[in-house]
N, C-alpha and C positions, 0 to 999 in steps of 0.2 A: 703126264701131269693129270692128276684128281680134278676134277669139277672146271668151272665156267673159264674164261680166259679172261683176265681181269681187263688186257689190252684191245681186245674185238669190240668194234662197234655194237652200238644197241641194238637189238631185232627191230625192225622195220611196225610191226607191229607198238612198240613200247612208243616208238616217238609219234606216231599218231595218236594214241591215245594223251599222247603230254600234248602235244599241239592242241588237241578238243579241251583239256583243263583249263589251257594257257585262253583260248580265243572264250570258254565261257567266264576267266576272272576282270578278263579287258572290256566284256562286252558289258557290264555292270550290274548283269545278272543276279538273281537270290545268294545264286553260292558264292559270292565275293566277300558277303559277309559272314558266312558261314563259320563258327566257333568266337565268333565276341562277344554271343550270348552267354555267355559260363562266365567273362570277364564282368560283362556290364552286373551279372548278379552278384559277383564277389563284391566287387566294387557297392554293390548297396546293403551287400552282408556288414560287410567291414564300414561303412557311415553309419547303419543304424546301432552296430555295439558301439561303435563311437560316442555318439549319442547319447545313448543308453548309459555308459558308464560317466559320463559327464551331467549326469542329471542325477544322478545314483550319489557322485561325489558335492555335486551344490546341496542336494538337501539332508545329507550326514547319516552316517550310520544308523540304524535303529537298534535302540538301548531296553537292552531285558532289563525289568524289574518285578517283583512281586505285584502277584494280584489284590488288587485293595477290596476290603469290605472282612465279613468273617461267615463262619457256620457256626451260629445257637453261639456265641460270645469265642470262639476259638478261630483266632484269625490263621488266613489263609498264608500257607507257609510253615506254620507252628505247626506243633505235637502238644494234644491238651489230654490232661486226665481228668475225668470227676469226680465228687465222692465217692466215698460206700453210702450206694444209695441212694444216688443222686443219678436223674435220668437226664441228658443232654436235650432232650427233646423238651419236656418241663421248667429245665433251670439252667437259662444261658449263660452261667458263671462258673466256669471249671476251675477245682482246686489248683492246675497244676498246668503251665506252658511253659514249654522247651522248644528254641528258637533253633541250637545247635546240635552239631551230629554227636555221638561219641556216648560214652557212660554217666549215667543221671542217678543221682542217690537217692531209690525210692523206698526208703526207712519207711516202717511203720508205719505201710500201707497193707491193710489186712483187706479181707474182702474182697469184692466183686468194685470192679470199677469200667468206668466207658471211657476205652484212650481212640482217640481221632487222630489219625493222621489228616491233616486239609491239608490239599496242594492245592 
């Protein structure tokens, strides 16, 4: 038969070294405590998301909204255009603001004009 003999006593050697394990966990030595350090820190991983998520859920979501105020009369979010001729920087009144995405009917707009995207 292959390898160890499952039914033979332990080497003489194996159980003295268990005896020195056994008498330093009784004797209430460092290493008795040894690995409850990795428990005690889970343990305060898992309180503080705890925590964390219950204070997260008392004071409610935070809700995106547009930024208030504008640039030179074209508010932030819009799409503005100005005349022909007309410089955004000089004249904070744009011909032309577009709120939504998609196609815009710019008829009989010849010229040079200043279109701002603000976000």
């Amino acid at each position: 038969m292959a390898g160890p003999n499952p039914f033979r006593a332990p080497s003489k050697r194996w159980s003295e070294r268990r005896r020195a394990a056994d008498s330093c966990l009784r004797s209430g030595d460092r290493f008795r405590h040894r690995g409850n350090d990795t428990g005690k820190i889970l343990r305060g991983v898992a309180a503080l998301a705890t925590a964390a998520t219950a204070v997260v859920a008392m004071c409610g979501a935070a809700q995106a909204r547009p930024a208030e105020g504008d640039w030179n009369g074209c508010p932030y979010g819009a799409v503005c255009i100005w005349g022909q001729d007309r410089n955004p920087y000089l004249d904070p009144h744009p011909t032309n603001v577009y709120w939504s995405y998609g196609a815009h009917n710019l008829s009989n707009q010849y010229g040079d004009h200043y279109v701002f995207n603000v976000i």
